[in-house]
C-alpha positions in Angstrom: 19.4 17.3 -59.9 16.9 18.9 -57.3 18.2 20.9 -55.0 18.1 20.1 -50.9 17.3 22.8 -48.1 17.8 22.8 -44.7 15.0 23.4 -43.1 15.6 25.3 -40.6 17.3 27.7 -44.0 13.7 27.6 -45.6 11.8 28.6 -42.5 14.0 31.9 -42.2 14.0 32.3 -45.7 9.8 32.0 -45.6 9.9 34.2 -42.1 12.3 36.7 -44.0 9.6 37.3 -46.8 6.6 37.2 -44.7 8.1 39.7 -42.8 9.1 42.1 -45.4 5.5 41.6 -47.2 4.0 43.4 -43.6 3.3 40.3 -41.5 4.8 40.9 -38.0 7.3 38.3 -36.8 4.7 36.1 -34.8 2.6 35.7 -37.7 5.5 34.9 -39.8 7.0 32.5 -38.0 3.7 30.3 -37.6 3.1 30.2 -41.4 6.5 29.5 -42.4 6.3 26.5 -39.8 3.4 25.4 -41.3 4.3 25.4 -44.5 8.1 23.6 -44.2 6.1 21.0 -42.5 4.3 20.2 -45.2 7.5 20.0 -47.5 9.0 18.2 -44.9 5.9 15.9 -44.6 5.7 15.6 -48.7 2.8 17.3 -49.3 4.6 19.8 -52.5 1.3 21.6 -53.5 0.5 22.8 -50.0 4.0 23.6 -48.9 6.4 26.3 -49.6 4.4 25.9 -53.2 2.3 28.3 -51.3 4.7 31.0 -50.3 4.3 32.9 -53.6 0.5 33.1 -53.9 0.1 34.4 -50.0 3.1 37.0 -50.5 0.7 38.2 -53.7 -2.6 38.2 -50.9 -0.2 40.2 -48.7 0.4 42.8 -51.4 -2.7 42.7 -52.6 -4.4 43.5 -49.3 -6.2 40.8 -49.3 -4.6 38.4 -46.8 -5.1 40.4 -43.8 -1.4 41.9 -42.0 -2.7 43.4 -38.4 -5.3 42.1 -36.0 -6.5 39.4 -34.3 -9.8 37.0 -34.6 -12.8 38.4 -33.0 -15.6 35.9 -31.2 -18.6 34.9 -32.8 -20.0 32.7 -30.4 -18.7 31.1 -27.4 -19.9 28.4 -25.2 -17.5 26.4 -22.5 -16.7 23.8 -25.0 -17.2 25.9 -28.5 -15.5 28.9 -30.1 -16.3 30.3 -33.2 -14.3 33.4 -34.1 -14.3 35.6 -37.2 -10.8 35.2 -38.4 -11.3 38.5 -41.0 -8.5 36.8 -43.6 -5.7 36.9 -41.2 -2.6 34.3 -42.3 -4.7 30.8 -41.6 -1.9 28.8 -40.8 -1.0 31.5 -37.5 -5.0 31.5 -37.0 -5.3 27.5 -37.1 -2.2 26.9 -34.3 -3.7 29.6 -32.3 -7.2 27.7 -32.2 -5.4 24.8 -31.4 -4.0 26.4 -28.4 -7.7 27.2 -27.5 -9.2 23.8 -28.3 -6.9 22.2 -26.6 -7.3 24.5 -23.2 -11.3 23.8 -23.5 -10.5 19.9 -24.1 -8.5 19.8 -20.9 -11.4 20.9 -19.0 -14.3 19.4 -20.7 -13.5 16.7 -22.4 -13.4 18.2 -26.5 -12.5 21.5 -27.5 -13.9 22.7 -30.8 -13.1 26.0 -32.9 -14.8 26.9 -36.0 -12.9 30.3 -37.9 -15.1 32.1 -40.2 -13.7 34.0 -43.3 -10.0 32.2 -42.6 -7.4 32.6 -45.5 -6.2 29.3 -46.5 -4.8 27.4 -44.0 -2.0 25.2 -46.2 -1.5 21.7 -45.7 -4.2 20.1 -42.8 -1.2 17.3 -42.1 1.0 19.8 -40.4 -1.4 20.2 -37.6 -1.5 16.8 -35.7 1.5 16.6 -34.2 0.6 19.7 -32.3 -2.1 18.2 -30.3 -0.5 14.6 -30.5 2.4 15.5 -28.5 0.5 16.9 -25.9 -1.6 13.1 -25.7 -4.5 14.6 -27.9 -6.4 13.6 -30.9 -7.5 16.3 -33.6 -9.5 16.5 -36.2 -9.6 19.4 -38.5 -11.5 20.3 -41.9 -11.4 22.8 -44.4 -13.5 24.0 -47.4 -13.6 27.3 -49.4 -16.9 28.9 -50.3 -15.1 30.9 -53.2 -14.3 28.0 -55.2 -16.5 25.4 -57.1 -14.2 22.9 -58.4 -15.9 19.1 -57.8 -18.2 17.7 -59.3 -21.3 16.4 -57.0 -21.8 12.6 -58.1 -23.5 12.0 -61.4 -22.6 15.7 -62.2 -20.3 17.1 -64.7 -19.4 20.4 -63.4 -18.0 22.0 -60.2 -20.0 22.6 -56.4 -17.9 22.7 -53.8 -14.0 22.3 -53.0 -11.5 19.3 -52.5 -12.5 19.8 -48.7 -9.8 18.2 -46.7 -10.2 16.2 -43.6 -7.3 15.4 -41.5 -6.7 14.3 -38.0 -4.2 12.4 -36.1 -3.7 10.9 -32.7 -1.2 8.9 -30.1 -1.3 5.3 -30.4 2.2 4.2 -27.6 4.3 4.3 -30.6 4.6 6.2 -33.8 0.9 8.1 -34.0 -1.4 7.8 -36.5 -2.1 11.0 -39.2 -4.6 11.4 -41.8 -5.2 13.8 -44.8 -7.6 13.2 -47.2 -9.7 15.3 -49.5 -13.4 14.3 -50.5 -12.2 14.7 -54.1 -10.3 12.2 -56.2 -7.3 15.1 -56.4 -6.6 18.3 -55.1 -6.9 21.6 -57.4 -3.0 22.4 -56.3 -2.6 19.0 -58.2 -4.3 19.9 -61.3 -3.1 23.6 -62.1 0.7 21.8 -61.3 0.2 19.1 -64.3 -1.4 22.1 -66.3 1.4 24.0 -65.5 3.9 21.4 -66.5 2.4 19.6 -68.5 1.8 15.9 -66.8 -1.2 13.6 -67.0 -2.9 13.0 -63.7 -2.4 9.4 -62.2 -6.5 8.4 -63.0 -9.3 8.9 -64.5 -10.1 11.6 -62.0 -11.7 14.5 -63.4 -14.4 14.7 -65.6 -15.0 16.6 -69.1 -17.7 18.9 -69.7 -19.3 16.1 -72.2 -19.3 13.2 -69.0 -16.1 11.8 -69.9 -14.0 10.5 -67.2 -10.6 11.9 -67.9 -6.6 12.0 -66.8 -5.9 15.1 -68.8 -6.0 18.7 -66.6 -6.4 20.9 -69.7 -10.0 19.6 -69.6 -10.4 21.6 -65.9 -9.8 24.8 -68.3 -11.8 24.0 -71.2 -15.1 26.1 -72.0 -17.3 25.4 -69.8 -14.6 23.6 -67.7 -14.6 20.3 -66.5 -14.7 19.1 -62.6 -12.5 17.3 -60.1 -14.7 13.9 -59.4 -15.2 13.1 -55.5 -13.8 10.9 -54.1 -14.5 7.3 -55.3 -14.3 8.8 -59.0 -17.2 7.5 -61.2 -17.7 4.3 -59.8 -17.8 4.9 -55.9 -17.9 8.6 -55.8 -21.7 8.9 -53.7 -19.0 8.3 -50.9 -17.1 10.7 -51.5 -19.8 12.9 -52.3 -21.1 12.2 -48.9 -17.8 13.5 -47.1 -17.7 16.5 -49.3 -21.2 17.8 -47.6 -20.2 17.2 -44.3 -17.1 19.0 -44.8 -19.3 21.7 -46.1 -22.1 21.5 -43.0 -18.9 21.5 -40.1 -16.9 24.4 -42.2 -19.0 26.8 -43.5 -22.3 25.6 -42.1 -21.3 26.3 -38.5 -19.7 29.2 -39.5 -22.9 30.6 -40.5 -21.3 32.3 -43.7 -20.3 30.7 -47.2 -21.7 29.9 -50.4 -24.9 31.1 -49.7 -24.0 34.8 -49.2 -21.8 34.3 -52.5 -18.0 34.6 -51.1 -15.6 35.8 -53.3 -12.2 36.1 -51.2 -10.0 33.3 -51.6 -9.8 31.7 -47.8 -10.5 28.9 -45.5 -14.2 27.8 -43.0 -12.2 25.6 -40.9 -13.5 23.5 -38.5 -11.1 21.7 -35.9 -11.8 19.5 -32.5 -9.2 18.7 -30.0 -10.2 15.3 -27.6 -8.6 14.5 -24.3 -8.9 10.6 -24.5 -8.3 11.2 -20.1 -12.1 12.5 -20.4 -13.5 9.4 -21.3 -11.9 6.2 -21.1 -8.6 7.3 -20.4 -5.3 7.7 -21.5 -3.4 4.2 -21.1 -6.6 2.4 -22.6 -6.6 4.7 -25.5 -3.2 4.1 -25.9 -3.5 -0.2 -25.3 -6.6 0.5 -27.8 -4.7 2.7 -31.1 -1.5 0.0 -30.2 -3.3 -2.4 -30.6 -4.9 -1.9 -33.8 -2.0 -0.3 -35.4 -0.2 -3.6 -35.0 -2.7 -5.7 -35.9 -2.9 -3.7 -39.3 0.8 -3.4 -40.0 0.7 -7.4 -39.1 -1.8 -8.3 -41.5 -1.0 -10.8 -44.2 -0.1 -9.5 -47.7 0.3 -10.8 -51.1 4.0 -12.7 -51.7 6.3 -10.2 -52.5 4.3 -7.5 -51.5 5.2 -4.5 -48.4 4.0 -5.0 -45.2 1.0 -2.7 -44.4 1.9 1.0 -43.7 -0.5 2.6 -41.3 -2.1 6.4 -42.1 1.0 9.2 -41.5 3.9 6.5 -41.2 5.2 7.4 -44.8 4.7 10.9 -43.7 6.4 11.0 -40.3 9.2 8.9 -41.8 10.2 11.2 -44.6 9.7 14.2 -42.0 12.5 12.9 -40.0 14.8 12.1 -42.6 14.6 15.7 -44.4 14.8 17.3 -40.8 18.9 15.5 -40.8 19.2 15.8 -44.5 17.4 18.5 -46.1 14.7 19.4 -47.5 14.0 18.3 -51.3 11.6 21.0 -52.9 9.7 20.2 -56.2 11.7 21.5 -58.8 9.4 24.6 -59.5 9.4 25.7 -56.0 12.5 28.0 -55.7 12.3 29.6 -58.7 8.9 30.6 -58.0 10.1 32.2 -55.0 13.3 34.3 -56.5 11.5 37.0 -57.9 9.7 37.8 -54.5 13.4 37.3 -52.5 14.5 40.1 -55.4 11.9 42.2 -54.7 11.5 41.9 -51.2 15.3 41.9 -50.8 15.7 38.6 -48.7 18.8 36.3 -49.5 17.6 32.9 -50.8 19.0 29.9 -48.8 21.8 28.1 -49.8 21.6 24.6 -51.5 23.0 21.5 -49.8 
């Protein structure tokens, strides 16, 4: 049976070992946050999955422990800062807190980090600006990593490059987070780990095939994660993979071009005050309306209603915040070893 956390138990236990790999308290308390939320949002690759390979950055040296983001470039509207591998979760909710300043004076508010370290699951962010009646977007690539396949190729060019975004609608909002790739690489090394099949033909072999099987990603020469759209309708997804690429690293000015190594994050995010353009209550009456009109929307017989970007999400979010939270089963014990070493208690089961 898989064990259930409290949450608020895994966010100290995370804090804890954060803390005792060098990060100071503020910078441990954001990415702990950050990554519960994605547990608690159901997004297991990019949750506490994650805890294990930053606390190996940390003693590595090569997730940053002390300092802040310096400024690039800085217009009223636009930030850009050199994040210099700082913890990307702390340096994405302090951008927010930026964007969002700019977007109540101008309209948008838009912060691109350069040389980030990964930034964890993009759906945890939303709800930061959403609550304060604002829409964000926010994308991520890694210049370090060549994993996907551009359509009609057969071996790897860019990342999984997430887009998410979010915002209010006048009841439950609507969340996003998608990658431009038919799976994420968390995804893959999991089933190589445990030995599963993906659920599609997703990747693709190093001789063309289209292929369910994640040994085929470690093969020699490896095969690639296919965009999005897989073989069939993957120029699309081949299209969202670039512009990933041109908002993260090609307004940071720094990626694949200058050969990054580090493991890390471009990140580009934009916060929108919908009372800068047409305002607030018509944005609302607007997202309402829509919403309803798609979760209204005839189905087949027998089939669910429709369930609008986030609601699954959201739903589950709530439910593990009063019950617990249920981790994938290789989750915990990949964190006991660093809880032994670090000489943090784990968290009791529920």
């Amino acid at each position: 049976m898989t064990d259930r956390y409290a949450a608020t138990a895994l966010i100290s236990f995370a804090i804890d070992l954060l803390y005792k790999a060098g990060l100071d308290k503020e910078k441990s308390r954001a990415t702990a946050a950050i990554l519960v939320e994605g547990d608690l949002m159901g997004h297991s690759t990019h949750g506490l999955q994650l805890l294990g390979p930053y606390l190996g950055e940390l003693e590595a040296g090569r997730m940053a422990k002390e300092g802040e983001p310096t400024i690039i470039a800085e217009r009223p509207a636009v930030l850009t800062w050199d994040g210099h591998y700082l913890p990307g979760p702390w340096l994405v909710l302090k951008a927010i807190e930026a964007a969002m300043v700019r977007a109540k004076t101008y309209g948008t508010g838009t912060v691109v980090i350069n040389h980030s370290h990964h930034i964890a699951c993009l759906a945890a962010y939303p709800l930061r600006a959403i609550e304060r009646g604002m829409a964000l977007l926010i994308a991520s690539s890694d210049p370090a990593s060549g994993s996907v396949a551009p359509f009609g190729a057969i071996a790897g060019r860019y990342t999984p490059n997430p887009l998410a975004g979010g915002w209010p609608t006048k009841g439950a909002p609507v969340i996003f987070d998608i990658s431009a790739s038919t799976t994420t690489n968390g995804m893959v090394a999991r089933l190589n780990r445990t030995g599963g099949k993906l659920g599609g033909p997703w990747l693709v072999d190093n001789q063309g095939n289209a292929t369910d099987d994640p040994a085929s990603f470690l093969a020699n020469p490896p095969g690639a994660v296919l965009p999005l759209g897989g073989m069939d309708l993957g120029h699309k997804g081949f299209a969202l993979g670039l512009l990933v690429e041109m908002l993260t690293s090609g307004l940071a000015g720094s990626g694949r071009a200058i050969g990054s190594k580090q493991w890390g994050a471009r990140v580009f995010l934009q916060v929108i005050d919908p009372a800068a353009f047409g305002g607030t209550e018509a944005f609302t009456k607007e997202t309402e309306w829509l919403a309803q009109s798609c979760r209204t929307a005839p189905v087949k017989p027998g089939n669910p209603p429709v369930r609008m970007p986030g609601e699954r999400g959201l739903k589950l979010r709530t439910q593990q915040q009063a019950d617990g939270v249920t981790l994938h089963p290789e989750i915990m014990p990949s964190l006991l070893p660093w809880a032994d070493k670090l000489g943090v208690t784990p968290p009791p089961s529920l």
